[in-house]
N, C-alpha and C positions, 0 to 999 in steps of 0.2 A: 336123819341123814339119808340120801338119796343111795337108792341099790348101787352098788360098785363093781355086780357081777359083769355087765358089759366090758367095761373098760379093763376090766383083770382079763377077760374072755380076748379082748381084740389084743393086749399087751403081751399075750404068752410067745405069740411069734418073737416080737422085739426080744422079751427076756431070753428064751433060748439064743438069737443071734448073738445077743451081747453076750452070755456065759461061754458058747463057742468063742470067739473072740479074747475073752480075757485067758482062755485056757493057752491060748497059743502065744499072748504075745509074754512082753515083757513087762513086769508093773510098774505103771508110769509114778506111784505114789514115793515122793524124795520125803528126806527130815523134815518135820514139823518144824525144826528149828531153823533153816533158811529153804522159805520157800524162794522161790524164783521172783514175783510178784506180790507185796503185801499189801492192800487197802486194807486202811483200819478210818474207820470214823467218818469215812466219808460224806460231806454235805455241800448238794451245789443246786444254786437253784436259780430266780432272776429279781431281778428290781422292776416290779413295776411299780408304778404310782405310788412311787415314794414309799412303797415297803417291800423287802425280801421277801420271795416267796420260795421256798425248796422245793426242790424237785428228784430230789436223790438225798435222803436223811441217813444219818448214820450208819452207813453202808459199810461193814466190813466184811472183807472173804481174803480167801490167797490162791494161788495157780503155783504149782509146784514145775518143775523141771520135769517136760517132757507127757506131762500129763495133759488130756480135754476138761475144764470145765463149763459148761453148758449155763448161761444165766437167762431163762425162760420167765415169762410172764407175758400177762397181755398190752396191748400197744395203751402206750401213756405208763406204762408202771418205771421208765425212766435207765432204762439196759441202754439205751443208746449215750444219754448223757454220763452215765457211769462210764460208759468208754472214750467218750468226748473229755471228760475229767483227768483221765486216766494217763494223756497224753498232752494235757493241756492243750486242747483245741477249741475251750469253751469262748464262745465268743460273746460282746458285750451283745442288751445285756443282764446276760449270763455270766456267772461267777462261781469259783467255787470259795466256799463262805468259811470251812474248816475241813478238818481231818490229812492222814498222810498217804502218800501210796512211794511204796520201798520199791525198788527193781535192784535186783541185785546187791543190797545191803547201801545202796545210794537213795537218797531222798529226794523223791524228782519236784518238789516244790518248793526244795531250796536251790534250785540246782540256776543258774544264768542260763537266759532263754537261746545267747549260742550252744551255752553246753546240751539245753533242752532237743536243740536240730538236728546234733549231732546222734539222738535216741531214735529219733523219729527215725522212722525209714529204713534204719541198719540195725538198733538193737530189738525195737518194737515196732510193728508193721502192723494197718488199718487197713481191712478190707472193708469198702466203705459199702450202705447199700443198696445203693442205686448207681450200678455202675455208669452210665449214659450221663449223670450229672456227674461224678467225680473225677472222670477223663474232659479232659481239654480239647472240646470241638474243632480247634482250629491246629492243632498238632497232629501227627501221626503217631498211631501208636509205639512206633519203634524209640521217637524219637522222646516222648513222657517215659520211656524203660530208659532209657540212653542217660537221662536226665540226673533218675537217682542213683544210678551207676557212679556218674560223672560229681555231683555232689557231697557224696559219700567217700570218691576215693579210689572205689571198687573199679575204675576202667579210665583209661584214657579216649582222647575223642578218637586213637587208631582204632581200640580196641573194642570202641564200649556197643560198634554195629553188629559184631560176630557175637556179642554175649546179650545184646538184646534178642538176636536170633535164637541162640539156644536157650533161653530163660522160656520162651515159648513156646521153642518145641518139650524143653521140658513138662511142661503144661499140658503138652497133648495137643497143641496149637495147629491145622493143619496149613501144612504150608508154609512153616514159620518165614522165610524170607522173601515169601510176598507180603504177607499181614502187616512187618513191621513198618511197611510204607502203604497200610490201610490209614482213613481215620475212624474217629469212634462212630461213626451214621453207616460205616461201610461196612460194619461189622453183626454179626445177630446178636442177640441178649447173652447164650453163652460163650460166644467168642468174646464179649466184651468183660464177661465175670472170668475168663481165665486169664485174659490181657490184664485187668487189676489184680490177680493171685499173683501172676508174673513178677510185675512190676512192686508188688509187697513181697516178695522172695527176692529181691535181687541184691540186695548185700547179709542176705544167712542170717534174718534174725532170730533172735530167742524166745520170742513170743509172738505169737500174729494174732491177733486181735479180728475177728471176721463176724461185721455184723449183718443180719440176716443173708448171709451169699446167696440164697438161694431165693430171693423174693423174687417175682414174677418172671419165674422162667419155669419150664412145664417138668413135667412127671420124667422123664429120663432124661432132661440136660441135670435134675435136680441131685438125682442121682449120679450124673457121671462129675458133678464136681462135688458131691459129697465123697465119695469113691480117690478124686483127688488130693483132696484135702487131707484125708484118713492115709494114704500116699507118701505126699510128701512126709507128714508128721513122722512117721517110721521111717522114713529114709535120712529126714536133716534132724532128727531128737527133737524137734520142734513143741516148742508147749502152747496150747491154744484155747485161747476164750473166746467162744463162739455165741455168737448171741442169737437165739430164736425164741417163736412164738409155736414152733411147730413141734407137739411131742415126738411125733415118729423120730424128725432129727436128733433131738437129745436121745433117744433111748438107743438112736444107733451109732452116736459117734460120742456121748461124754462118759468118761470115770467117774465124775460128779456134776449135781448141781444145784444152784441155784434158783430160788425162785423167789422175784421180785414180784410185789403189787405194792402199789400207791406211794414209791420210791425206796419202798424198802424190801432189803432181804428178809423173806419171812420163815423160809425153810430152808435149809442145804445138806446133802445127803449123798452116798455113790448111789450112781442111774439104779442100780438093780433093788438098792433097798429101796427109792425113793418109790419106784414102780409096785412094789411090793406092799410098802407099808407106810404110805402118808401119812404126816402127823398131823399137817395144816388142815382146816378146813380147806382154803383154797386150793391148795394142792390136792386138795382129792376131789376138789368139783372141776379142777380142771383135767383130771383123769376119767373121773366120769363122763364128761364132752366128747371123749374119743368115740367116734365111729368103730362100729363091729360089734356089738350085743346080738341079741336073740332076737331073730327074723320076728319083724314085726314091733316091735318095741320102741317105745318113743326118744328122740335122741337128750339126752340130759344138757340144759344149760345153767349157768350161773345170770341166775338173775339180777339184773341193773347194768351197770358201768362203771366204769375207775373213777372216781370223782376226780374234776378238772383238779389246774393250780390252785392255792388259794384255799381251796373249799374244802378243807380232806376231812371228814369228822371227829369229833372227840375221840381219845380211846384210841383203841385199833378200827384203822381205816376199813377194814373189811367189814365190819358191825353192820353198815346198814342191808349188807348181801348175801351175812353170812346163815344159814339155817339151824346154825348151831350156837348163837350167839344167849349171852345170859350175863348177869349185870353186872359182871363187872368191863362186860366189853365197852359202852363208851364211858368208862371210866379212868384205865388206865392202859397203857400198850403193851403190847405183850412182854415177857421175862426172857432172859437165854440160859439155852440150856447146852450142857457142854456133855458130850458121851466119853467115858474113857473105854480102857479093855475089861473085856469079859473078866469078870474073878476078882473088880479092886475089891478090897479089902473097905469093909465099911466106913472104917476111920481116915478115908479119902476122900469122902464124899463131904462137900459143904454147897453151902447155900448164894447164891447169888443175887446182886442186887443192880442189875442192870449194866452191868459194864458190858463190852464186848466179848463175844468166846472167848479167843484168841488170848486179849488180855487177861481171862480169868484163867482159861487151861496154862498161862506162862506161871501165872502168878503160884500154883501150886506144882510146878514140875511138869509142865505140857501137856499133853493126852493123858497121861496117867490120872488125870484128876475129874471127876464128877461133878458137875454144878448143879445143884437142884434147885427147884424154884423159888424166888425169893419168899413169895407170900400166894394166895389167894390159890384158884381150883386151876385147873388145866383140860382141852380137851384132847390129850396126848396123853394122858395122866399114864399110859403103860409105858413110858416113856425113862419113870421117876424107878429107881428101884426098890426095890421087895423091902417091908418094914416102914421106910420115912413118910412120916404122916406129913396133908397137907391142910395148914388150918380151914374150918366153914368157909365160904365164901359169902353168903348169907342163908336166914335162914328158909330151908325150903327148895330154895335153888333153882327156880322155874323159870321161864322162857315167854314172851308174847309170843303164841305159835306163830308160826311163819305159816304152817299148813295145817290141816285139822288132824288132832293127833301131835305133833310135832313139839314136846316139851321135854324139858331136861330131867328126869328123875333125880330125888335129894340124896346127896351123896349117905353111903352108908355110914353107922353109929361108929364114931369115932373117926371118923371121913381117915382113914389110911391109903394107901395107894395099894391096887390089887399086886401078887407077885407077878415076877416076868422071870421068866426063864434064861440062869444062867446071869441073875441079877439085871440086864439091860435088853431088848427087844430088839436090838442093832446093835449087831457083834462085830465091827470093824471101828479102827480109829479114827475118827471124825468127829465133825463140829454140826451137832443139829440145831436150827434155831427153829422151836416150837410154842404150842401157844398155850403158853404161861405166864400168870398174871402175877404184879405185882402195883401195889399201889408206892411204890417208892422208885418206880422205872419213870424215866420223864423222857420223852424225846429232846435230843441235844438242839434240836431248833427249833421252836413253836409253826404251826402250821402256816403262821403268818404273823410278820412284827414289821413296824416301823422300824426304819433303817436309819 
């Protein structure tokens, strides 16, 4: 595995920010038992030539009340159509193929697509991201704020010019009652990304959805709507799933996260353990990537690209990029694994066989319950706690080097897991999903089928 002292060296700024920050506020983390938001199972993908192809597999995670979580990965790993899913916006064709997503103890895929319009806009809010395509060139901006005012309920045609006014100035907007009779060409990149936060805040929803806000706009517009966002959230209880590519972002505005490749969730963790102590391979080459190591030092990447639709390889998708990879990677997809609290008692810990965290941590009494690997080796393995053995994998256990040197040493005589202190290596209540094998884990949609 590739030095990880750079990106621990460039990350210590972020971490102190973030531990200042959570000292002061208040903790956004609600009951395990109604999150605010639930995808479970998520899969949506598209038809081409006559077969399905997914693009977002078995996705599940949750957004609690009031809390960031952050869903990072690299472009094509499918963050955007998770939020397109999310809201039913997936267009043909694109479909989503299975799985559920709860908002507030409602099921929005059973829900009639009036009841669905009614969500849009006032309970759940899309900050889309490219703002210059998702405003209406031929409108003013006051008059697209005015719109879902008027839509929703939230204003009449007297009222709805004076509250398009202050929705902007809210924003920071200057000059709110000239702007509102700007159009979107008249305006710069971040007037037009605060006119879309505007106008997704204008009937006080419960979740805003914002994906990339801050794509091509420079170094302090990126910051002054980062700064807003983080803003609002404290002032309206706002809970928010923010989608980037960009670590600095995540480490300075989520509680949790997320991290997608190749349509799937392959790790999720709070910002400060995730920064600390990576489980993923990927998750730590994409920490390695970071800028800021030891003057003079070469910058680390992940070698290849996210395999298109269609093509995703056997096994775990990561296998042909990964440097840590060994056989049983294209053979079977990774296991989940579910962390309880520090101190469970041994006789709570069982074994899991693919199912979802969520559903495995319900099925034994919520967080309070352990899932350890179903079968085979892991390369998290400090993950598992102190005592449960994990069977051979095979024998020997070696690796085609990826680089000279670069091989897996055979696990030790009676392959056990080493101890971890305080039974688990991540002392807070969450859902890790790490990379643990099992030959009984199937992905709920094959990479590609006739339809």
């Amino acid at each position: 595995m590739s030095d990880t002292s750079g990106w621990r060296s460039a990350v210590g700024g972020w971490q102190a920010s973030t531990d200042r920050r959570d000292s002061v506020r208040q903790s956004p983390i609600a009951s395990r038992q109604s999150p605010l938001l639930s995808v479970e199972h998520l899969t949506t993908g598209f038809d081409i030539r006559g077969r399905f192809v997914p693009a977002v597999i078995d996705v599940s995670f949750h957004v609690d009340g009031a809390e960031t979580l952050c869903l990072v990965g690299e472009s094509g790993s499918g963050k955007s159509l998770t939020a397109l899913s999310i809201l039913r916006l997936v267009q043909p064709p694109g479909r989503i193929e299975a799985g559920r997503v709860v908002f507030k103890g409602r099921e929005l895929g059973a829900l009639a697509e009036r009841d669905m319009q009614k969500i849009r806009g006032a309970e759940i809010s899309l900050i889309f991201q490219e703002p210059m395509t998702a405003l209406n060139p031929v409108f003013t901006i006051g008059s697209q704020i005015e719109e879902t005012l008027l839509v929703h309920g939230r204003a009449t045609r007297r009222t709805a010019r004076q509250k398009a006014i202050e929705l902007l100035d809210a924003v920071s907007g200057p000059e709110p009652h000239v702007r509102v009779r700007d159009y979107p060409h008249q305006l710069s990149g971040g007037l037009r990304q605060r006119a879309l936060i505007a106008m997704s805040l204008a009937c006080d929803p419960s979740l805003l959805i914002a994906d990339e806000p801050t794509t091509a706009l420079d170094v302090t517009i990126q910051a002054e709507i980062l700064d807003l966002l983080r803003s609002l959230r404290q002032k309206m209880g706002l809970a928010l799933l923010l989608i980037t590519h960009d670590l600095g972002v995540v480490a300075e505005m989520a509680d949790r996260v997320a991290v997608m490749y190749a349509g799937r969730i392959v790790e999720e963790a709070p910002v400060t353990e995730l920064f600390s102590t990576p489980a993923h391979p990927y998750t730590q080459g994409l920490l390695a990537s970071i800028p800021g190591g030891a003057p003079g030092s070469k910058l680390q990447a992940i070698q290849g690209t996210v395999p298109p639709l269609g093509e995703l390889p056997p096994g775990c998708s990561f296998t042909p990029r990964c440097p840590r990879r060994f056989e049983p990677c294209p053979k079977a997809h990774p296991g989940t694994t579910v962390l309880p609290h520090e101190g469970l008692p041994p006789d709570r810990l069982r074994r899991g066989s693919g199912e979802s965290a969520e559903a495995l941590a319900a099925a034994e009494g919520g967080s309070h319950t352990a899932v350890l690997p179903p079968k085979g080796g892991s390369h998290a393995v400090s993950e598992v706690a102190s005592g449960n053995t994990v069977p051979p994998v095979a024998s020997g256990n070696t690796v085609p080097p990826v680089a000279s040197g670069n091989t897996v040493p055979p696990v030790a005589s009676g392959n056990t897991v080493p101890p971890v202190a305080s039974g688990f290596s991540r002392k807070s209540d969450h859902t890790v999903k790490c990379y643990l094998y099992s030959d009984a884990v199937e992905p709920a949609v094959p990479a590609a089928r006739t339809s």
